[in-house]
N, C-alpha and C positions, 0 to 999 in steps of 0.2 A: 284656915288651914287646920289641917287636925292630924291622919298620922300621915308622915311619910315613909317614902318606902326609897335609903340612900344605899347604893351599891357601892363599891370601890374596890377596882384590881389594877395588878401593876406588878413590879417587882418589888418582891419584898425587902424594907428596910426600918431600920429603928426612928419609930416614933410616928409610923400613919395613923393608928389610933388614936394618938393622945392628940398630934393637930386638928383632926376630923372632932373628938370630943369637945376641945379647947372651941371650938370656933360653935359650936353649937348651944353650949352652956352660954357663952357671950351674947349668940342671938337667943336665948330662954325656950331652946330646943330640950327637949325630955328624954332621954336613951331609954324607950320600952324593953328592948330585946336585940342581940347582937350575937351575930357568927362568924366565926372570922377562922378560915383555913389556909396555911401555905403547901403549894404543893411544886414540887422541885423550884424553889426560890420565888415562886410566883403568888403573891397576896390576893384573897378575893375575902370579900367583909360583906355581910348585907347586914343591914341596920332598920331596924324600926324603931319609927321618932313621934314624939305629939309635937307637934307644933301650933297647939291650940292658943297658948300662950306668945308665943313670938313675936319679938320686938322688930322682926325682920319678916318681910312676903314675901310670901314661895320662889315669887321669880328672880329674886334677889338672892334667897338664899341659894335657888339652884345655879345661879353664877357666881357663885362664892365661892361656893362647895368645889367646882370645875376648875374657880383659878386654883383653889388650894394645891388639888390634883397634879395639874398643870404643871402646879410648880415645882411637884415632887415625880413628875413624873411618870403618876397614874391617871389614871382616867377612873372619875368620883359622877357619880348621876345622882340625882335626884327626883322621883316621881311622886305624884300624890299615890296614896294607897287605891281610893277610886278607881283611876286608870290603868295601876297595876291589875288588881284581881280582873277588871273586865279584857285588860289584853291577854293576860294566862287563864281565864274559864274557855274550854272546851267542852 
């Protein structure tokens, strides 16, 4: 695994980024680069991660990531960078 590419929207509330962080540093996920805007109470975050290192596989992680969501309420995905660029090249 190498970068990924974690999205995350929902309503916004105190503390999506630090759980989404917290659980990434745990599996030895890297925060390349992060955006994160609320717009009329609504969170949307895109994240780019290495996961070259990780103690945790992709498919794992990306069922993590979903219950984390889940649990708060958003909806969290996780893609390899790969499949991202070839689905957004036109």
């Amino acid at each position: 695994m190498k970068k990924i590419i974690i999205t995350v929207v929902g309503k916004d509330m105190v503390g999506i980024i630090a759980e989404v962080s917290a659980f990434l540093r745990k599996a030895n996920v890297n925060i390349l680069d992060i955006s994160q805007t609320v717009v009329q109470d609504y969170f949307n975050m895109m994240m780019i991660a290495d996961g070259a290192k990780s103690s945790v596989k992709f498919d794992s992680l990306s069922k993590e990531l979903a219950k984390i969501g889940a649990g708060m309420g958003l909806d969290i995905r996780c893609q390899k960078s790969e499949i991202f660029e070839m689905m957004h090249r036109v």
